[in-house]
NUKESE-344058 format. One record per residue: residue in one letter; x, y, z of N, C-alpha, C, O in turn. Coordinates in steps of 0.05 Angstrom, whole numbers, plus 5000, padded with zeros to 4 digits. Layout:
! residues N
AXYZXYZXYZXYZ;...
//
This chain:
! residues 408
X674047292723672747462703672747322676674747322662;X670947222670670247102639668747312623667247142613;X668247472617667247662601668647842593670447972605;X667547882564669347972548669748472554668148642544;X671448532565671048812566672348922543674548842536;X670849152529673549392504672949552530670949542545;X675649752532675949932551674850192539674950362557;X673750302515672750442515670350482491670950382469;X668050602492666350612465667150562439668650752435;X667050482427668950352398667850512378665450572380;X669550612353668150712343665650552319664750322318;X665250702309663450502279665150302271667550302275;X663950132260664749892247665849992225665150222220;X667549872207668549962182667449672161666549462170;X667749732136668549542123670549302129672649302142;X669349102116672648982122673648952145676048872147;X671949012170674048972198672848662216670648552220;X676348632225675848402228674848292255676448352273;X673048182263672548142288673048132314674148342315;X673048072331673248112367675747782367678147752367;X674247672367676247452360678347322338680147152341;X677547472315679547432295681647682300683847692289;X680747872319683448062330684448042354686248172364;X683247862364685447782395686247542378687947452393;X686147392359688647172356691147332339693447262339;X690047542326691447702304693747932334696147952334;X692648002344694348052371696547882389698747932398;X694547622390696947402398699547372375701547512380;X699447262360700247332337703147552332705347482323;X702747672336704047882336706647912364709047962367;X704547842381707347822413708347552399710847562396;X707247352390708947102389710747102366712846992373;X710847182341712447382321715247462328717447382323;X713847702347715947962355717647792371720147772368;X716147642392718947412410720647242392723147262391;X719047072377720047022352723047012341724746832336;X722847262339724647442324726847582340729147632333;X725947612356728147722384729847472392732047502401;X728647192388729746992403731546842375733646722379;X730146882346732146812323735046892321736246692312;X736547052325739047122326740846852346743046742343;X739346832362741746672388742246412370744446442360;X741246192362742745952346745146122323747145982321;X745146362308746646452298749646582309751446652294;X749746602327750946742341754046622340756146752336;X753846322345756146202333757546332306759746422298;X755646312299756146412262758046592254760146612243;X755746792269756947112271759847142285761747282277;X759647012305762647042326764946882310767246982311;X764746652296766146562273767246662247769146632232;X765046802249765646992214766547262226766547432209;X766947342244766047622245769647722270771247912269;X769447472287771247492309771447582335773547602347;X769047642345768547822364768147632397767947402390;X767947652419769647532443765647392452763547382439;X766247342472763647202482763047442498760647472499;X764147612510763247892508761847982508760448032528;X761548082471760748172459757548082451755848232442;X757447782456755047622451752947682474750447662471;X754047762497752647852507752048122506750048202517;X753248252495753148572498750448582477748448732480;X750848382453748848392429745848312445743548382438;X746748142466743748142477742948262488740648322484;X744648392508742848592524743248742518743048912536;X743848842492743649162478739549112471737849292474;X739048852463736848872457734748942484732549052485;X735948842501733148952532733949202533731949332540;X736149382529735749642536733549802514731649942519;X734749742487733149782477729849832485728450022488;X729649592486726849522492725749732519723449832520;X727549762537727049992562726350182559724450292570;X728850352529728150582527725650682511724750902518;X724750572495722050492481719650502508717650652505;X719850352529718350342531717650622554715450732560;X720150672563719050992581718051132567716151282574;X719351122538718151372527715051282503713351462498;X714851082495712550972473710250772498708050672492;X710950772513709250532528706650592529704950422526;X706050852534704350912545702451072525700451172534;X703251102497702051172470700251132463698451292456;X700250842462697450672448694450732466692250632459;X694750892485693150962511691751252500689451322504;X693751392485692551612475691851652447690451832438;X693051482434694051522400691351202391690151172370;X691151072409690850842399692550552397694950532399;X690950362393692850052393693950122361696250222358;X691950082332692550092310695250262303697350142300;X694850542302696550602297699850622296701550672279;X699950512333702150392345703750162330706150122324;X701050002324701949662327702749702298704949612295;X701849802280702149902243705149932242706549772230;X706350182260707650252260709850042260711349982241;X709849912289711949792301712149472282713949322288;X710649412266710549132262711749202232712449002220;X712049482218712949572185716349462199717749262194;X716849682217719449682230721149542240723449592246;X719549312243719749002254720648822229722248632228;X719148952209720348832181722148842161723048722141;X722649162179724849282163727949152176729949062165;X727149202207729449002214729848802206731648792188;X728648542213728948292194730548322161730848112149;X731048492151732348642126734948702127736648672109;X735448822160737548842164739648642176742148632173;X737948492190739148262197740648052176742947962180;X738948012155738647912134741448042117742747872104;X742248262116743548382090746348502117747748702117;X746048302137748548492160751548322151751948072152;X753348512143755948412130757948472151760348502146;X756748502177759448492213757448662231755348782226;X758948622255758048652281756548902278754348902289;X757249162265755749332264752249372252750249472262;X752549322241749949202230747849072241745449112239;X749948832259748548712267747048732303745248622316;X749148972307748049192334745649342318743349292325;X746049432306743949692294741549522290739349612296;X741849292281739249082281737249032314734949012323;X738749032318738148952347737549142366736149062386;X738549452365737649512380734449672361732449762373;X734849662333731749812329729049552328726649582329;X730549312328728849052335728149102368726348972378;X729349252383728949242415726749502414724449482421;X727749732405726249932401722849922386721150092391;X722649742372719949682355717949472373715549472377;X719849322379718649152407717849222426716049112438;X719749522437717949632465715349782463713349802477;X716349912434713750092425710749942427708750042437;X711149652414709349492411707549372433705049352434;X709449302449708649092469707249132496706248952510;X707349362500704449412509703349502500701649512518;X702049632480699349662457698549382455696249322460;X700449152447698648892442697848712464696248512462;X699348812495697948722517695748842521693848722529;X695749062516692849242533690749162510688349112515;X691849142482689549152463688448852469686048842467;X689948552476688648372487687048392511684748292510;X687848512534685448592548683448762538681148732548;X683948962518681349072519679048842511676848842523;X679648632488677948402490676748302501674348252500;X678848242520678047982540679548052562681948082562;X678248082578681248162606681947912616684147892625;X679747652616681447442626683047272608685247172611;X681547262587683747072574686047262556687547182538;X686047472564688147762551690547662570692747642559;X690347622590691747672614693447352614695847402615;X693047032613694146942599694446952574695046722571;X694347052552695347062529697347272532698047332509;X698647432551700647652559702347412572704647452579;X701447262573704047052583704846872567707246822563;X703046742555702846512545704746612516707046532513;X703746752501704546832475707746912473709046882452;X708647022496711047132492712846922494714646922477;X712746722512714046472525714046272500715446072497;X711846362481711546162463713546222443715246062436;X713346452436714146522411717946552418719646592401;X718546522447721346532448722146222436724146172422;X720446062444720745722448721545662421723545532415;X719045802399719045782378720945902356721345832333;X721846072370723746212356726546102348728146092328;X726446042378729145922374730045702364732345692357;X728645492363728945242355728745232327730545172312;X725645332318725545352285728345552270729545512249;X728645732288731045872274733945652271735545602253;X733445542301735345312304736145102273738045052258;X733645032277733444792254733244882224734044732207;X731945162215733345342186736345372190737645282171;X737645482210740445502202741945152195743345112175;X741344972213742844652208741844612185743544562168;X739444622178738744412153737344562122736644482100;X737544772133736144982114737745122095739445232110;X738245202071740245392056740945712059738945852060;X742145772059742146092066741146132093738946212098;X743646062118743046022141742546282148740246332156;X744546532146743846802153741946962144741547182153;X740746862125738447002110735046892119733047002129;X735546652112732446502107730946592126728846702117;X731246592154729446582176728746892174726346942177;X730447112170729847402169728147352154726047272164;X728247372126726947382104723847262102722347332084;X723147052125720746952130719647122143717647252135;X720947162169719247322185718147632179716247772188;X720047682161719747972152716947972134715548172134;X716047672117714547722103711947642124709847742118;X711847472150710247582167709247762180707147802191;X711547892178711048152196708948352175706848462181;X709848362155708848562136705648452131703848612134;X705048132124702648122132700548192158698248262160;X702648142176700748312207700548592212699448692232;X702148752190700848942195699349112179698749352181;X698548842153696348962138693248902151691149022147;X694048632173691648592190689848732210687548752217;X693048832216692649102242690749242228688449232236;X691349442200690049562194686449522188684649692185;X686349272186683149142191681949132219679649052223;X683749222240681949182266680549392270680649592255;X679049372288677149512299678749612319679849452334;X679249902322680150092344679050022375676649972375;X680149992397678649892419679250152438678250132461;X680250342434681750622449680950912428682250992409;X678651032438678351292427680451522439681151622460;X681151512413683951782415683251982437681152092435;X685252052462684652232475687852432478690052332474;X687152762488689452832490691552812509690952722531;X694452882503696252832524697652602510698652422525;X698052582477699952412472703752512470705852402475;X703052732463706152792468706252872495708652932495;X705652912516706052902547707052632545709452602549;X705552432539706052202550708952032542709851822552;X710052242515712252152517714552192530716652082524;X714152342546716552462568717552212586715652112597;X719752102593720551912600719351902639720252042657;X717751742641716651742661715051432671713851302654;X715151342699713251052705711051212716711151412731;X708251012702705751112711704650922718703850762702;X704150882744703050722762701450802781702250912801;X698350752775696250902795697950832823699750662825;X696950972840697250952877696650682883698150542897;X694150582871692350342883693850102870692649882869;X696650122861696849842846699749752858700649522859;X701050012867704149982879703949772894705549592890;X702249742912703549462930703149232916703949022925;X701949252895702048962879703548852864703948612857;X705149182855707549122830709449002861710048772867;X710049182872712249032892711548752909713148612922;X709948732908709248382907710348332888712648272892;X709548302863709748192844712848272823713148182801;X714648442836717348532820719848292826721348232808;X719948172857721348022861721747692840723847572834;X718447612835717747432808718647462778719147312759;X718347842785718547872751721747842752722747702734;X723147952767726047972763727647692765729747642755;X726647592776727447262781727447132752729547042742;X724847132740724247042715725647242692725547142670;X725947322693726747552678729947432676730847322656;X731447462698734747422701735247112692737347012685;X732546992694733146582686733646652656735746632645;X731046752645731546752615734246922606734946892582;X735747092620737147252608738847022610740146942591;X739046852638741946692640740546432614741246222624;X739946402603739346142586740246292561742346252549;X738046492556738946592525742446742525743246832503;X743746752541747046912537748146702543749346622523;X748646462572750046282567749346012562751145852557;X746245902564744945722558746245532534746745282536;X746845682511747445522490750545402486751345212472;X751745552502754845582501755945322515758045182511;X753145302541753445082558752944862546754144662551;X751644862533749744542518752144512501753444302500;X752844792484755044592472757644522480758744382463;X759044572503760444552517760844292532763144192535;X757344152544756843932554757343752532758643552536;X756343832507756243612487758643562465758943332456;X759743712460762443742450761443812418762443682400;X759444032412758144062393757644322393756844452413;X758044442358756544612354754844612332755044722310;X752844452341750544422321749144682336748744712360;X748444852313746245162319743644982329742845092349;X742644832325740644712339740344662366738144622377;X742844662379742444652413742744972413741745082433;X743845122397742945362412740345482427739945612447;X738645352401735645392406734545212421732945292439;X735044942417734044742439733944922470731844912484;X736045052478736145112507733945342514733245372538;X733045512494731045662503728745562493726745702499;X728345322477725945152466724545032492722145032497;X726744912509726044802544725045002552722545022554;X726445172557726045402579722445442572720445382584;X723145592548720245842542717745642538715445702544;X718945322524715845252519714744972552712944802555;X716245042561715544842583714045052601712045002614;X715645352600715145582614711945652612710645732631;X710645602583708845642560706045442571703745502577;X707145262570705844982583704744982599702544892599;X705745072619704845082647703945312657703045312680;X703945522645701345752649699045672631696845762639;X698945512608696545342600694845202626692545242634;X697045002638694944852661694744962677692744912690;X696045132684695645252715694345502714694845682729;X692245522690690845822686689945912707690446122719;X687645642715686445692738686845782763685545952776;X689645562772689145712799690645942812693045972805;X689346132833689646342834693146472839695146372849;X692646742829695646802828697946822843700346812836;X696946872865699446832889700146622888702546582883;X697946322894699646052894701946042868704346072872;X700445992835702646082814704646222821706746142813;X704646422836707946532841709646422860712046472861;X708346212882709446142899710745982887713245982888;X708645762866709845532866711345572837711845372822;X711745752832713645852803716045952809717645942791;X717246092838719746152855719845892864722145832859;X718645642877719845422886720745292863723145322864;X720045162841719645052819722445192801723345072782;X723545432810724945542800727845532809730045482799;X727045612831729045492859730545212852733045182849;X728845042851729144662845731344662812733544582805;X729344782804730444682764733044862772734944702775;X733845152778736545222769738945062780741145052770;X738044912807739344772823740544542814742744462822;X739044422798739244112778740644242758742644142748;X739744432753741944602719744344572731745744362727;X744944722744747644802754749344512760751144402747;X748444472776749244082790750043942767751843782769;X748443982736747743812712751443932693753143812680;X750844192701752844352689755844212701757144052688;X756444292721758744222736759843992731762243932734;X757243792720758043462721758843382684759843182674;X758243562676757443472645754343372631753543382608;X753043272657751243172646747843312629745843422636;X748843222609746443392589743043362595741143512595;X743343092600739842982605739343122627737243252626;X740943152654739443262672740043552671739443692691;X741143662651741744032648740044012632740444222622;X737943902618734343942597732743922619731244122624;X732643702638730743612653730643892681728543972690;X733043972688732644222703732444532695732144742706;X732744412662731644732651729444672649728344852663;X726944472638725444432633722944492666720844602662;X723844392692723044472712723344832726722044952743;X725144872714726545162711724445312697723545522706;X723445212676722345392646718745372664717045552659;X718145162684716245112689715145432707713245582705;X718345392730717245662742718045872739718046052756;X719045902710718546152695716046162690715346392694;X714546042684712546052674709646132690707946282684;X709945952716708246052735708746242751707046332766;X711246312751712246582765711346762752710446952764;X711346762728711947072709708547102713707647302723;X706946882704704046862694703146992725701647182726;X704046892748702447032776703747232783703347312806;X705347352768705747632778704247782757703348002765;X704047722737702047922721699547842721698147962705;X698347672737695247672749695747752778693947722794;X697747832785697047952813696348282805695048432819;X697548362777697348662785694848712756692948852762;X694848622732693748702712690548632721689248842720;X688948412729686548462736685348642749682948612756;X687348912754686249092775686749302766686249492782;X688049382738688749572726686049632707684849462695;X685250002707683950012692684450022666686649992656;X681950092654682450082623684950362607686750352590;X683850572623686050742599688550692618690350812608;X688850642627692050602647694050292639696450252642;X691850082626693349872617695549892607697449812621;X696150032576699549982571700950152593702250012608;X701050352598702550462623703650242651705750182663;X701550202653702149942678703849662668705149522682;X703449622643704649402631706949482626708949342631;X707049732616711049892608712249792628713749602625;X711549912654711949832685713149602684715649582683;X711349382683712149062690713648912670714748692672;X713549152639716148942618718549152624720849072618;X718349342631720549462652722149332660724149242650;X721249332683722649122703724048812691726448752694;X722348662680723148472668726048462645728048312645;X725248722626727848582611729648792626731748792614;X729748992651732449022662732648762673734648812685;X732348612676733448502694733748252682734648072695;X732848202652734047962630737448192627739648082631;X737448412623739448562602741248522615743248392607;X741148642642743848782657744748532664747048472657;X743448372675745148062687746947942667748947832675;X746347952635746347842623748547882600749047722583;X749948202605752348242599754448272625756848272617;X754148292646755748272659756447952670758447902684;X754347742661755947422661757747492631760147452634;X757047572610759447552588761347702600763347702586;X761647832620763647992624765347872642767747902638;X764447702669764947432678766347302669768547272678;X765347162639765546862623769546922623771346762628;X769547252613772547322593773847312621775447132624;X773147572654775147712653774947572687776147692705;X773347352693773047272713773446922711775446862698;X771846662722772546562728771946332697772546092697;X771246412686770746262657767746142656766746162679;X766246042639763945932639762545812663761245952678;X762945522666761745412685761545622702759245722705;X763945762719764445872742762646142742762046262763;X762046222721760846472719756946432712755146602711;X756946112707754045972706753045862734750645832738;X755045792754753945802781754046022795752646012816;X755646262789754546502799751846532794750146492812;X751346622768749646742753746646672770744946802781;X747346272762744246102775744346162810742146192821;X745946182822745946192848743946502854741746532865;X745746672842743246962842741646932836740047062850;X740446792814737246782804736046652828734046762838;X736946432836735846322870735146402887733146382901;X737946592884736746892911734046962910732046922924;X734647102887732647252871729447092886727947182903;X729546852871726346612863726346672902724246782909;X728646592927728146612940726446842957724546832973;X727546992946726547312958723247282950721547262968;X722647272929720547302907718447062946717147152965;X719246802940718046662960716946712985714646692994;X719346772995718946913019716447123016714547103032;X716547342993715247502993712447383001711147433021;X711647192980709147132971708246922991705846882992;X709846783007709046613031708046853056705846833068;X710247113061709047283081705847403074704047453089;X705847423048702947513038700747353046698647403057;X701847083035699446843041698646803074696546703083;X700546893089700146913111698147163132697047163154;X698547313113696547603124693847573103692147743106;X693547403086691547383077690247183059689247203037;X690746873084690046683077687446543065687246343051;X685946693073683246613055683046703020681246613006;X684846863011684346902989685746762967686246892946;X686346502969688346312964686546112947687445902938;
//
């Protein structure tokens, strides 16, 4: 599908509004931002646990406080922008997005710096399907990688540039908030220039009753496609909670710059390769994004055990690959087939699934690290389950290819 669809009659043009394509980059934009920003905290984290005192734990609890967050948002906001509109949503969630960054910025201990995180998780769920569906209403094909591409980017990006403001930059706890905040506040003076792509219909407070809405006709696709998301989903949780701890562990360093280096591999190699592999069709991408995934955590772990750093990049880096084609063919197995008013609903669904299964993995390895077998030992658990996981996901998608080989 190369043509461009809005899912519903649009209204009048306004003044001042900005175009079809100057609002799907202004959309991209915004997921790559919001990841951004979600992924800025982890090079700090040293910081915080230094100044502050709190266990490795806790570092994880700080992370996956942010995917629950992000869950409960999305049972109950996901499905908003469907009735209320993209604008209003995205206005909303991107002021709030800035207000966090404020708090991040002005957080004097751990409390603060929870309360940051989880209304940074909460503004994010609200958001993030309004700005997937509002890219498909554009464009459904190139909406549909840019739902991959953008998010993977903006983790890559996040972390490293946050990386490299805290080493070399002044006002390590402040600066990077204080930027992004003043981005955020410009995107959502932009928002306010788009053109509406969703005429308001009723059933918006229904729709906030905590509930998954998934037409009949799409279930066997999500469960094709959940074994991928959860696979990909548990890699990134195991990179962003013990990823950095390991690099510096291997290296005998805590430069905040390998914090971010380790999800800089992951998300932009991840990023990369749903670029080249747009094309071909989505089952193969998932196959060969669970094998590819399978391979890289295997070299991590091996890389880990040994000390060796070059080949713990080089198997995140093959790792980040089939994140990337995993995650990208499970959301072209199910979103090309979703209609128009059901998009964010179906998308709640599939970032659902995903950050449970970044969150929950992801404090119970910090829970590991303390009260079980220590780092390494709780980093070859961790990767061994994600294996499972990529395995299962394979299997899945090889039995498919097999009942319906011509569509390959």
């Amino acid at each position: 599908m190369t043509t461009s669809s809005v899912s519903i009659a649009v209204p009048l043009a306004r003044p001042w509004q900005l175009s079809q394509r100057a609002s799907f980059a202004l959309l991209a934009s915004i997921v790559l931002f919001f990841l951004a920003g979600s992924a800025a905290p982890t090079p700090l984290y040293p910081v915080y646990q230094a100044a502050w005192g709190f266990s490795p734990v806790t570092v994880t609890v700080i992370f996956g406080i942010y995917a629950v967050a992000v869950l409960s948002t999305l049972l109950t906001f996901g499905s908003l922008s469907d009735y209320v509109g993209r604008r209003p949503v995205l206005i909303v969630a991107t002021l709030v997005q800035a207000g966090t960054m404020i708090v991040f910025a002005t957080a004097d201990g751990l409390g603060a710096l929870l309360v940051a995180r989880v209304v940074q998780g909460l503004s994010t769920g609200a958001a993030i399907a309004a700005i997937g569906a509002g890219l498909l209403d554009i464009d459904r094909s190139r909406g549909t990688v840019a739902n991959s591409v953008a998010p993977m980017s903006g983790t890559a990006m996040g972390g490293i540039l946050s990386g490299l403001m805290v080493q070399y930059l002044p006002a390590p706890t402040h600066l990077v908030y204080l930027v992004l905040a003043g981005i955020f506040v410009l995107q959502a003076a932009g928002v306010a220039l788009m053109p509406e792509s969703v005429v308001p219909r009723p059933g918006a407070l229904a729709s906030l009753r905590p509930r998954l809405r998934l037409p009949a006709d799409l279930r066997s696709a999500v469960l094709l496609a959940a074994p991928a998301l959860v696979a990909t989903w548990a890699l990134a949780g195991f990179y962003g909670s013990l990823g950095p701890a390991l690099v510096r562990r291997m290296l005998g360093s805590s430069s905040s710059v390998l914090g971010g280096l380790t999800l800089f591999v992951l998300a932009g190699s991840g990023a990369l390769t749903v670029v080249l592999l747009r094309r071909w069709p989505a089952l193969r991408m998932m196959n060969a994004g669970a094998l590819a995934l399978i391979i890289g955590v295997g070299i991590t772990l091996v890389a880990a055990a040994h000390g060796a750093a070059p080949s713990f990049f080089f198997g995140g880096a093959l790792a980040g690959a089939g994140f990337g084609a995993g995650f990208q063919g499970a959301i072209r197995t199910v979103l090309p087939r979703t209609a128009a008013p059901d998009r964010a609903g179906v998308l709640s669904v599939l970032y659902l699934i995903s950050y449970l299964a970044m969150g929950v993995p992801a404090v119970l390895g910090g829970l590991l690290v303390v009260h079980g077998g220590g780092l390494v030992a709780t980093s070859r658990e961790y990767g061994a389950a994600v294996m499972a996981l990529a395995a299962l996901a394979l299997a899945g998608g090889l039995a498919r290819v097999r009942r319906a080989p011509a569509r390959l």
